[in-house]
C-alpha positions as CSV (number, residue, x, y, z in Angstrom):
1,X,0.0,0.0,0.0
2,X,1.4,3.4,-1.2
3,X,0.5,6.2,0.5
4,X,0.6,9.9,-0.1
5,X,-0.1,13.2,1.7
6,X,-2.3,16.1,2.1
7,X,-1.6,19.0,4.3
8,X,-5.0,21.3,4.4
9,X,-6.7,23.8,7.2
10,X,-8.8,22.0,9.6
11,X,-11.8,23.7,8.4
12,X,-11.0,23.0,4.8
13,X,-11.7,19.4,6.3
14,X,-14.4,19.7,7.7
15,X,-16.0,20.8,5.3
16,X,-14.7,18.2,2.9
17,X,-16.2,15.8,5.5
18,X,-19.8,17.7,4.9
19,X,-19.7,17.2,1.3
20,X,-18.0,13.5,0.9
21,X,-15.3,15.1,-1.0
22,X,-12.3,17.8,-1.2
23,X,-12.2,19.8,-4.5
24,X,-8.6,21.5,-2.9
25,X,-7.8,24.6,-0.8
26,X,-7.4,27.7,-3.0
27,X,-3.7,26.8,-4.3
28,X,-5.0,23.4,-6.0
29,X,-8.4,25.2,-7.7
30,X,-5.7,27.9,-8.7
31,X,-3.6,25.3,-10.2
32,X,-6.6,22.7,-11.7
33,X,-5.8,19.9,-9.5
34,X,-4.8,18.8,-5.8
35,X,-1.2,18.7,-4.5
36,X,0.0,16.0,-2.7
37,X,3.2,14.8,-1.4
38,X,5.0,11.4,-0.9
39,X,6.3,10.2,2.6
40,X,9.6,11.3,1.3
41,X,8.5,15.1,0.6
42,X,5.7,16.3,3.1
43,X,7.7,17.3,5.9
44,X,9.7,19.7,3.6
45,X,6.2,20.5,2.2
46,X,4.8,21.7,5.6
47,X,7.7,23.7,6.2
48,X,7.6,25.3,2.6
49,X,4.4,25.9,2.4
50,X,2.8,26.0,5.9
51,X,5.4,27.4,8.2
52,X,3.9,28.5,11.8
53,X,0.4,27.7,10.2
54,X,-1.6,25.7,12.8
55,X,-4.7,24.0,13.0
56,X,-3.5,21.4,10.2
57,X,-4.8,17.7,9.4
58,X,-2.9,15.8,7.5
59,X,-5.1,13.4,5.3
60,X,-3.2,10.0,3.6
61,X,-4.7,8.9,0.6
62,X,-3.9,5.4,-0.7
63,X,-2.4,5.6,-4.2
64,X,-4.1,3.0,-5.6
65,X,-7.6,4.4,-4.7
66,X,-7.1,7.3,-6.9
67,X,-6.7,5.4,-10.5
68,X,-6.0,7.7,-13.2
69,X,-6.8,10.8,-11.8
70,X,-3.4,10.8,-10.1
71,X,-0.6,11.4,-11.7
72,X,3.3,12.3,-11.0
73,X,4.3,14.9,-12.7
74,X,7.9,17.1,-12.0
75,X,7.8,20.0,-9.6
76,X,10.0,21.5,-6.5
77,X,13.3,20.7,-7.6
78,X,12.7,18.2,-10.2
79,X,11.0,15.3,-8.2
80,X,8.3,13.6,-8.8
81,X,5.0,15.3,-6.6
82,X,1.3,13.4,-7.0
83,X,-1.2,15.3,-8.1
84,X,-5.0,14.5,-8.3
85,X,-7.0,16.0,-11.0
86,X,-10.4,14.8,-9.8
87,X,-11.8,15.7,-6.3
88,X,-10.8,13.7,-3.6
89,X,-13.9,11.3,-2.3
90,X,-13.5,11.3,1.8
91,X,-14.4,7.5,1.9
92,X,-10.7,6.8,-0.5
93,X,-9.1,8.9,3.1
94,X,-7.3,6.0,4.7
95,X,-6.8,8.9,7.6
96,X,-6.7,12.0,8.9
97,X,-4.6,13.2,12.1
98,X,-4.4,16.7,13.4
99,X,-0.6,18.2,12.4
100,X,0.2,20.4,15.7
101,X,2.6,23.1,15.5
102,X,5.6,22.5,18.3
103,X,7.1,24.8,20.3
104,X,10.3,25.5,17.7
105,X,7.7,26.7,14.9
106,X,7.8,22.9,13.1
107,X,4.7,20.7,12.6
108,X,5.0,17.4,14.6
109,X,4.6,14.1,12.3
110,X,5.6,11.8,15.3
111,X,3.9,8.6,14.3
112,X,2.4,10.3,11.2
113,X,5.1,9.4,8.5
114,X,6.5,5.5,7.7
């Protein structure tokens, strides 16, 4: 099982839990489809792009739930990053954790990541 990650404002949640789907915070409907990270890329991800930000879930998504909506395609420094160009049903979630903000300013993965 392949997993991949999804860093998003609890209320973005939420109310992707109302509607049995997520069609992306404001940088994915910018950009046409969701961002996601691997294992490998989603704690440089948070501190990128959500530094000192708290109130965060992080969702993990099984890849092969997502069929050919996914797909890898080049981004931060030439790797690889999943992206989903569909919205994301809550049901293909395999879970979603709060990501708290520690003391030094860095979001906590402790028993998050592989």
């Amino acid at each position: 099982m392949a997993l991949i990650y999804k860093i998003l404002p609890a209320q973005l949640w939420r109310e992707a839990q109302a509607s049995g789907k997520l069609i992306g915070a404001p940088v994915d409907l910018a950009d046409g489809y969701i961002h996601f990270s691997s294992a490998e890329q989603v704690v440089e991800t948070a501190a990128r792009h959500f530094a000192l930000q708290d109130n965060l879930v992080l969702l993990a998504v099984e890849t092969e739930r997502l069929d050919a909506a996914l797909r890898w395609e080049v981004s931060r420094n030439g790797a690889l990053f999943p992206h989903l160009y569909a919205p994301l049903r809550i049901a293909d979630v395999a879970f979603a954790h709060p990501l708290p903000l520690l003391a030094n300013g860095q979001h906590d993965f402790s028993g998050l990541l592989p």
